[in-house]
RODO-2510 file (C-alpha; in nm, 4 decimals, decimal comma):
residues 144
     n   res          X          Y          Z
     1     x     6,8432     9,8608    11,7169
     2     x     6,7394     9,8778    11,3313
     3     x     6,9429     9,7866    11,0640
     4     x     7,0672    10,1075    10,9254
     5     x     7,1478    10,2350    11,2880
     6     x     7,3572     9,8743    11,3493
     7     x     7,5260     9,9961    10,9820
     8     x     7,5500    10,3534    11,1065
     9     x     7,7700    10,2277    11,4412
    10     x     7,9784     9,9769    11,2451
    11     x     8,0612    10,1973    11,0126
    12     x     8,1713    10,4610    11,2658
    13     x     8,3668    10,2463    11,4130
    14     x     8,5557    10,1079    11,0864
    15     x     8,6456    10,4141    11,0105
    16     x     8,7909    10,5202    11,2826
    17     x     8,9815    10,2011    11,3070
    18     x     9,0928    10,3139    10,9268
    19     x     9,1849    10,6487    11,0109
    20     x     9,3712    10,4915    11,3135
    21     x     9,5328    10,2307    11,0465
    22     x     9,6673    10,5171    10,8383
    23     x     9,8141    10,7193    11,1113
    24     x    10,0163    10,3851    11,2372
    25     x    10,1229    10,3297    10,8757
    26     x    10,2668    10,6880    10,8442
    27     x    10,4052    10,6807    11,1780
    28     x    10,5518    10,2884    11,1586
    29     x    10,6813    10,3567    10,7498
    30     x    11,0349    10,4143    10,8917
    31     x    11,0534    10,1031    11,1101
    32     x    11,1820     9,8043    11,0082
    33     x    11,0063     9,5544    10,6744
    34     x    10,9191     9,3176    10,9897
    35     x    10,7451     9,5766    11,2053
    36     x    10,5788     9,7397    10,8955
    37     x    10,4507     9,3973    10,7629
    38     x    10,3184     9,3181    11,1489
    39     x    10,1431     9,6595    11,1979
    40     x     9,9819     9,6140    10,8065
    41     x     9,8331     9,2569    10,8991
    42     x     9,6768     9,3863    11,2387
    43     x     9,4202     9,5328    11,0043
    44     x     9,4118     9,2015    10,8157
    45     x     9,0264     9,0621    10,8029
    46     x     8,8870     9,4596    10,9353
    47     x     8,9960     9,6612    10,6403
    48     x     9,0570     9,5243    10,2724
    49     x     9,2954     9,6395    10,0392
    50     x     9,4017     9,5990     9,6871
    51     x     9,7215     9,4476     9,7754
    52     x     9,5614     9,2916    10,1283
    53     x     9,1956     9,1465    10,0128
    54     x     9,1937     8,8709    10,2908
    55     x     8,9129     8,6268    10,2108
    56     x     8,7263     8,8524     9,9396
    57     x     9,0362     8,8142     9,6926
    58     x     8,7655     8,7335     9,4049
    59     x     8,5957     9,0445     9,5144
    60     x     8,8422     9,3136     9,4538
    61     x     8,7013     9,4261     9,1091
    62     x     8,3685     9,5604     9,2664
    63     x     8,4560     9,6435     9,5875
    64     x     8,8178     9,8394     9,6177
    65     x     8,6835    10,2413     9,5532
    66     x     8,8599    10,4142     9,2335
    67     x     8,9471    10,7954     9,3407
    68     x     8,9947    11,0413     9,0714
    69     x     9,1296    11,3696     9,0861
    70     x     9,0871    11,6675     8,9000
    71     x     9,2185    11,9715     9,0777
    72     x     9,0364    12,0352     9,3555
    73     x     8,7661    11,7595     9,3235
    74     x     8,7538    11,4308     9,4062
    75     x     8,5120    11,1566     9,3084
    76     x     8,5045    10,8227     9,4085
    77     x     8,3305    10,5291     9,2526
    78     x     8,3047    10,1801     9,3411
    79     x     8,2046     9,9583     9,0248
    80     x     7,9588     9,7698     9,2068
    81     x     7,6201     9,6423     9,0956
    82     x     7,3020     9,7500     9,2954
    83     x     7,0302     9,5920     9,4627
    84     x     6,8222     9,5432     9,7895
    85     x     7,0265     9,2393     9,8925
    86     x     7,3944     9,3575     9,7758
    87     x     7,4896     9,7176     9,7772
    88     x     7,7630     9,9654     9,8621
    89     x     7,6550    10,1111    10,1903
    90     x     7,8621    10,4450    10,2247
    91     x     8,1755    10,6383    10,0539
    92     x     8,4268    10,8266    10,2592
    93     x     8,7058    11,0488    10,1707
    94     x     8,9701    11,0542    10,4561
    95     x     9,2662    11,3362    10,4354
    96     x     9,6369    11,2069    10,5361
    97     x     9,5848    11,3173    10,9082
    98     x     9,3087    11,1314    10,9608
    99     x     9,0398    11,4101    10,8510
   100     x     8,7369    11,3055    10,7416
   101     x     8,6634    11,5598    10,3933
   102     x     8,3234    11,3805    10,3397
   103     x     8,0892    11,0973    10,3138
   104     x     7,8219    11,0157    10,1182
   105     x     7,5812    10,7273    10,2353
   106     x     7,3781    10,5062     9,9495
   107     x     7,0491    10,3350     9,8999
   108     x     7,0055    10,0274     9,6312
   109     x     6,8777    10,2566     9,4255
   110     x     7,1920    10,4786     9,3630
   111     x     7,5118    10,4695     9,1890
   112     x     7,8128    10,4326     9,4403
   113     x     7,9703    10,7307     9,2674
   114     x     8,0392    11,0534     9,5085
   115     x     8,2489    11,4167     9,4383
   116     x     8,4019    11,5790     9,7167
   117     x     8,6045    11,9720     9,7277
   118     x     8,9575    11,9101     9,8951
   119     x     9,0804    12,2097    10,1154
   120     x     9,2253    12,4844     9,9192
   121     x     9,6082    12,3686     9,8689
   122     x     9,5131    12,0325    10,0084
   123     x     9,8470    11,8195     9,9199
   124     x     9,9812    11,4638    10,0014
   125     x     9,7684    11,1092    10,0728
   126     x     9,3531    11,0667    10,0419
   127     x     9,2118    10,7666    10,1559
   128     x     8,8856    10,6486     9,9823
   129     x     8,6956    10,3847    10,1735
   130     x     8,3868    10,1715    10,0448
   131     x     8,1500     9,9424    10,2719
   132     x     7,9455     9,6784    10,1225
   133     x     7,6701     9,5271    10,3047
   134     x     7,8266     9,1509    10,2205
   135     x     8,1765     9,1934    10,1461
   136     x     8,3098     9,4420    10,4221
   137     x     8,4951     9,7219    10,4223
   138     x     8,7503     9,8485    10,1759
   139     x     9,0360    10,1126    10,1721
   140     x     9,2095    10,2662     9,8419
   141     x     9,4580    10,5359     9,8658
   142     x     9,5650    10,8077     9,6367
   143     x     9,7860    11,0889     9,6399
   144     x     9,7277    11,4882     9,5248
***
């Protein structure tokens, strides 16, 4: 199996365990500080956060996606350097159910900067996720 296709299949899979992350955090908010904290570190090591960076905590700077909003658009941008060796794979905007709005896949040679067009009326949580090709997978959330 090539490389990209190995990154294509990883990458489907981390998101889905994302988008399944985010639906148990909505659904487990109510339960108990314990409970939350226990469902939160099941993603521990899989996803990284801003508040949960695991093992890259030096690495949160370039890696953790910035989302801005400006009416209906979105654009998200990772402030990460570019190269053959050390890149930012792949952008994806995720709605609050678990949606995905869109993706945008990268090549050394770009920016890791993509816009995206919410749904008309589109309110509540987005969740922005960036995959390097050293440092993992990262999650950043944001609300309309």
């Amino acid at each position: 199996m090539s490389q990209i296709n190995s990154r294509r299949t990883f990458l489907k899979g981390a998101l889905s365990t994302a988008a399944a992350a985010t639906i148990t955090t909505v659904a487990t908010s109510t339960l108990t500080n314990n409970t939350f904290a226990a469902s939160q570190n099941t993603m521990a090591g899989i996803v990284y956060t801003k508040e949960n960076p695991g093992k890259w905590a030096k690495k949160v700077g370039g890696h953790l996606p910035s989302i801005k909003i400006d009416g209906q658009k979105v654009t998200v941008e990772t402030d990460h350097g570019m190269s053959a060796k050390h890149f930012i794979v792949r952008h994806t905007l995720v709605s609050k159910d678990g949606e995905v709005l869109g993706e945008k896949t990268f090549t050394p040679d770009d920016e890791a900067v993509s816009s995206y067009t919410l749904p008309a009326g589109y309110k509540g949580k987005l969740y922005a996720t960036s995959f390097c090709n050293k440092h993992d997978f990262w999650l950043a959330e944001s609300k309309v």
